[in-house]
C-alpha positions in Angstrom: 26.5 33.4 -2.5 27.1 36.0 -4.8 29.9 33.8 -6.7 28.0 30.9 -6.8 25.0 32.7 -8.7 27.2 34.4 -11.0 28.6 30.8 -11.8 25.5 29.4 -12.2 24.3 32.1 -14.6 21.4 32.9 -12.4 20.1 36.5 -12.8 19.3 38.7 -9.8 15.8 38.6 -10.3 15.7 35.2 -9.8 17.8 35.5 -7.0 15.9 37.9 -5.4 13.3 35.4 -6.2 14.4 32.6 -4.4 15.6 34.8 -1.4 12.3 35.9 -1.0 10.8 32.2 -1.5 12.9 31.1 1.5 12.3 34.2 3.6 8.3 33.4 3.2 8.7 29.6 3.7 10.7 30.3 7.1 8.9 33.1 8.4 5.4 31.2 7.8 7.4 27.9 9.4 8.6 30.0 12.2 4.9 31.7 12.8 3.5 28.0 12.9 5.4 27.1 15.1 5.0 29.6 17.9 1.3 29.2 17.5 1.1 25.5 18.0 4.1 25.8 21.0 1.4 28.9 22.4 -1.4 26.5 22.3 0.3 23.6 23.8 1.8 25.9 26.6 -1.8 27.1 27.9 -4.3 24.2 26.8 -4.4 20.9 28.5 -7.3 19.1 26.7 -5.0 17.1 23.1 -8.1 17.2 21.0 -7.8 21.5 21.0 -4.0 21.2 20.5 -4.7 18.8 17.3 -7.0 20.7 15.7 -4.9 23.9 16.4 -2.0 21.8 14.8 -3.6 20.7 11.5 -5.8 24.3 11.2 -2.0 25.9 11.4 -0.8 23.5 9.1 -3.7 24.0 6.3 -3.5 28.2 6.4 0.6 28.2 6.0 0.5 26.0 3.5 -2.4 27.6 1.5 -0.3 31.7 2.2 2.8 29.6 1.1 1.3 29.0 -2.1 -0.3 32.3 -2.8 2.7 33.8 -1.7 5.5 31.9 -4.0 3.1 31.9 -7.4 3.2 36.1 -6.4 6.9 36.0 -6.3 7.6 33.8 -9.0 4.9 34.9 -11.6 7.2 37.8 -12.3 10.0 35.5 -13.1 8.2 34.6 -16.7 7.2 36.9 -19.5 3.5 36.7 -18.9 1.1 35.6 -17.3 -0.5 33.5 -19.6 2.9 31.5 -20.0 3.1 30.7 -16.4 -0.2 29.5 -16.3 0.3 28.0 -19.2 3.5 26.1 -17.8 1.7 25.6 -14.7 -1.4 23.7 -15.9 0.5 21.5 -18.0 2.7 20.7 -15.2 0.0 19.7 -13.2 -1.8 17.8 -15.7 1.3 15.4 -16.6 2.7 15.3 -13.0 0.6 16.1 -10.3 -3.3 14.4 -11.6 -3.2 12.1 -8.1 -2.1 14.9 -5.7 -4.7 17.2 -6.8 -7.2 14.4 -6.4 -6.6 13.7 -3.3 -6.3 17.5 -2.2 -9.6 17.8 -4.1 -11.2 14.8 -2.4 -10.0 16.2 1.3 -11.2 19.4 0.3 -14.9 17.8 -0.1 -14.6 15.7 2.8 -14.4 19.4 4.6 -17.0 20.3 2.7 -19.7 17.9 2.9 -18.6 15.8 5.4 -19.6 11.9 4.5 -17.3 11.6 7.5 -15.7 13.3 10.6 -12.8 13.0 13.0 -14.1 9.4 15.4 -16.9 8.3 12.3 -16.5 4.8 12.1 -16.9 3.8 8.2 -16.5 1.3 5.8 -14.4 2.5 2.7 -12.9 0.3 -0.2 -13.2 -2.8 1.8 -11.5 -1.1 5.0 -13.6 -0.6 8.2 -12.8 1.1 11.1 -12.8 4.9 13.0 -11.6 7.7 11.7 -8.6 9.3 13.4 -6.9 11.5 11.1 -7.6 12.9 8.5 -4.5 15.3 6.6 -4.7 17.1 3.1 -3.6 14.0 1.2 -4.6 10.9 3.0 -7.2 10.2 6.3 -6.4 7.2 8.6 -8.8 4.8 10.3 -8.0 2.3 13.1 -8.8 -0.9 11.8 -11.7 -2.9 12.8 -12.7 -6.4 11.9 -11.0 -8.2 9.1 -9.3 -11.3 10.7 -10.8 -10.0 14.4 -14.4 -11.2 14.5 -17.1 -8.7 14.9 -16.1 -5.3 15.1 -13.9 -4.9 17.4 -10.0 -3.3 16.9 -7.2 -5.2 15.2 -4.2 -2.6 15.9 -3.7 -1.7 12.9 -3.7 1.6 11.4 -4.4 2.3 7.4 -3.7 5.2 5.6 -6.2 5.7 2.6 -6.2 8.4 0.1 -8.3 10.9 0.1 -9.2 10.4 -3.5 -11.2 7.6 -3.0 -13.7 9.2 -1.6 -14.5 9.4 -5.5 -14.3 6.6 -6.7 -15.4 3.9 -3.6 -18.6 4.3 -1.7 -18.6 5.1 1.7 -20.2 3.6 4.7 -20.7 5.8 7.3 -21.7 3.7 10.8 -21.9 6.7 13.3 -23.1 9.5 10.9 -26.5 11.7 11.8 -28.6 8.1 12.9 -25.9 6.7 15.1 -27.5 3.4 15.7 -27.3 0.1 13.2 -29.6 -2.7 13.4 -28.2 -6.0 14.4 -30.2 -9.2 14.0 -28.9 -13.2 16.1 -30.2 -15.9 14.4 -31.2 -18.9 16.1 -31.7 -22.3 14.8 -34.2 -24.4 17.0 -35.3 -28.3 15.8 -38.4 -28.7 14.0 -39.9 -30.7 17.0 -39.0 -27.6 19.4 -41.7 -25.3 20.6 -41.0 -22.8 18.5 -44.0 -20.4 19.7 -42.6 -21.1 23.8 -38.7 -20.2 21.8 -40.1 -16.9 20.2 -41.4 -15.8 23.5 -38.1 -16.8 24.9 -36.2 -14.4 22.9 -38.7 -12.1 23.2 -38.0 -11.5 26.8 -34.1 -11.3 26.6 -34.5 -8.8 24.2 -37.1 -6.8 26.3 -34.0 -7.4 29.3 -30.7 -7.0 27.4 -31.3 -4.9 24.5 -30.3 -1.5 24.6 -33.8 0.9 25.5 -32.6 3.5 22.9 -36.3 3.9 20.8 -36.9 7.1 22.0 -33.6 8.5 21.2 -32.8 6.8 18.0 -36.5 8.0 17.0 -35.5 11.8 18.3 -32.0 11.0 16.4 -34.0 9.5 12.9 -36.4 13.2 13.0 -33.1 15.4 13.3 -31.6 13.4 10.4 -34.5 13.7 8.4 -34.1 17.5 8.2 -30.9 16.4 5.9 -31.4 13.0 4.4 -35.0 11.2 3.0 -35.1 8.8 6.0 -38.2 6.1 6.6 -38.2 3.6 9.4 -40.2 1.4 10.5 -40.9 0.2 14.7 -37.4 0.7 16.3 -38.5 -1.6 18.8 -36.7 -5.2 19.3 -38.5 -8.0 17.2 -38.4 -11.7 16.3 -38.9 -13.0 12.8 -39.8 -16.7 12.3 -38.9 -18.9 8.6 -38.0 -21.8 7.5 -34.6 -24.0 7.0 -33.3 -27.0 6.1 -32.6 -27.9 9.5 -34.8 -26.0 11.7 -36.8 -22.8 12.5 -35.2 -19.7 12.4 -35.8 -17.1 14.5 -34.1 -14.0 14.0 -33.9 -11.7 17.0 -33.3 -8.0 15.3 -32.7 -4.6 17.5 -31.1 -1.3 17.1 -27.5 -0.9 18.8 -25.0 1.5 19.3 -22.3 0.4 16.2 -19.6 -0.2 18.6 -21.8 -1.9 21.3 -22.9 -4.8 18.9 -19.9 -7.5 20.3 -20.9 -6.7 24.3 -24.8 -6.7 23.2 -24.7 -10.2 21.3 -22.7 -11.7 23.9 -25.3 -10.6 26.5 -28.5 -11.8 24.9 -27.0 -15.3 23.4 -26.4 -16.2 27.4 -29.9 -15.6 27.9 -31.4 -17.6 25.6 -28.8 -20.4 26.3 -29.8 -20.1 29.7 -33.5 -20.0 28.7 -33.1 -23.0 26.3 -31.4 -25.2 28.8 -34.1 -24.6 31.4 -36.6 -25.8 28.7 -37.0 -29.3 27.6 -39.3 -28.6 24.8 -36.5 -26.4 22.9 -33.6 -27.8 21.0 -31.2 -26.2 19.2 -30.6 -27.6 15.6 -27.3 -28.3 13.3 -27.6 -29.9 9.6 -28.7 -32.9 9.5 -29.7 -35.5 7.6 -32.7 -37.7 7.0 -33.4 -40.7 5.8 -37.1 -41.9 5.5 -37.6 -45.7 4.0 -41.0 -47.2 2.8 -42.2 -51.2 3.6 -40.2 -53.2 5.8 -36.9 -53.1 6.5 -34.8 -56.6 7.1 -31.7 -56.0 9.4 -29.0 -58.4 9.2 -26.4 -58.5 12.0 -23.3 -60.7 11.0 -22.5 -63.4 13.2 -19.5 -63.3 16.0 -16.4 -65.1 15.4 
């Protein structure tokens, strides 16, 4: 060792220096590791052992850092040169690191998501299952899987984004999305006999949640500006080309809204085949002449 510094033209500051810059990088390595193996050895529940892992992992790293700039600073002539040296480092090289350690640091902070959130973020939707000092990964929902349900895919997303993209949070304080089936009858359908229809498969199939989503809404409120209106199911009636809508609109749980649908669309098909009043309509297209019409059939050979 002692041949290759002298070689190297490396003073013994600086190799007391970088001896003591290895001795603080093993010794914290070595101290993380007997935690976490502690941990794993007397706690059976993985979500304890994961959060022991990545607290571990954040305090090391954080005394690593204050530790080597304490070593190191005395290895310049000031301390206004090394920070000097240091910022302009930083500034050229490391502008997208720090983001993103900035951008995890706020979403510790303020929290527009946590670990199992399911969120929409720069066109990627899914639920959040890790999220590390430079980049959080969400299991991806959606996308070429219809509705919301999983496509096996994991995607890793900087952390800086959370700056620059907005952020849908599905889960966060409310819990509770509304989700609204349109249904397309004929114009010639009893549409009143239709409404009243859905009306009952909602009072059936839709999930009773008012009271807590309303007890869930008043605890958010202490946080956010929230106004909502009935929570209870409903049916709106308008217009198409082809038909009259009715839109059947209720709260659900955001991961319940596949299983939900698929619930209520068998009762109203099964309502709507029992009926022979109520058709439901496709585009069509009509064709309405005025005075009489001659028909002219050609003549078999």
């Amino acid at each position: 060792m002692q041949w290759v510094t002298d070689n190297l033209g490396i003073s013994a500051g600086v190799q007391g220096n970088i001896l003591e810059s290895l001795a603080v990088v093993i010794g914290l390595w070595l101290v993380r590791g007997i935690v976490i193996h502690a941990v794993r050895t007397r706690v059976d529940e993985p979500q304890v052992v994961y959060q022991t892992r990545k607290g571990a992992t954040y305090v090391a790293t954080f005394i690593a850092i204050i530790s080597l700039a304490w070593i190191w600073v005395d290895a310049f002539d000031s301390l206004a040169t090394y920070l000097g040296l240091l910022s302009a480092g930083i500034a050229i090289a490391l502008s997208d690191v720090l983001r993103n350690v900035a951008g995890w640091v706020f979403v510790l902070t303020r929290r527009p998501f946590r670990l199992g959130d399911r969120i929409e973020v720069d066109g990627t939707r899914g639920d959040v299952v890790d999220i590390r000092l430079f980049r959080f990964s969400v299991m991806e929902v959606g996308n070429w899987v219809d509705a919301d349900q999983s496509t096996g895919r994991m995607i890793h997303l900087p952390n800086g984004l959370v700056f620059t993209s907005q952020i849908a949070n599905y889960t966060e304080g409310f819990g509770y999305v509304w989700h609204e089936i349109p249904v397309l009858i004929t114009f010639e359908s009893d549409w009143r006999k239709a409404q009243s229809i859905i009306h009952s498969v909602l009072a059936e199939h839709a999930p009773p949640i008012e009271r807590e989503a309303g007890h869930h809404i008043r605890a958010t409120a202490e946080s956010y500006h929230i106004k909502v209106g009935a929570l209870t199911p409903t049916v709106y009636m308008t217009v198409r080309d082809s038909g009259v809508l009715l839109t059947a609109r209720y709260l659900v749980e955001a991961r319940q809204r596949r299983g939900v649908e698929e619930k209520i669309w068998g009762g109203i098909l099964d309502s709507f085949n029992s009926s022979s009043t109520i058709e439901l309509a496709y585009p069509t297209v009509r064709t309405y002449f005025e005075g009489p019409v001659a028909l002219r059939s050609e003549p078999a050979d």
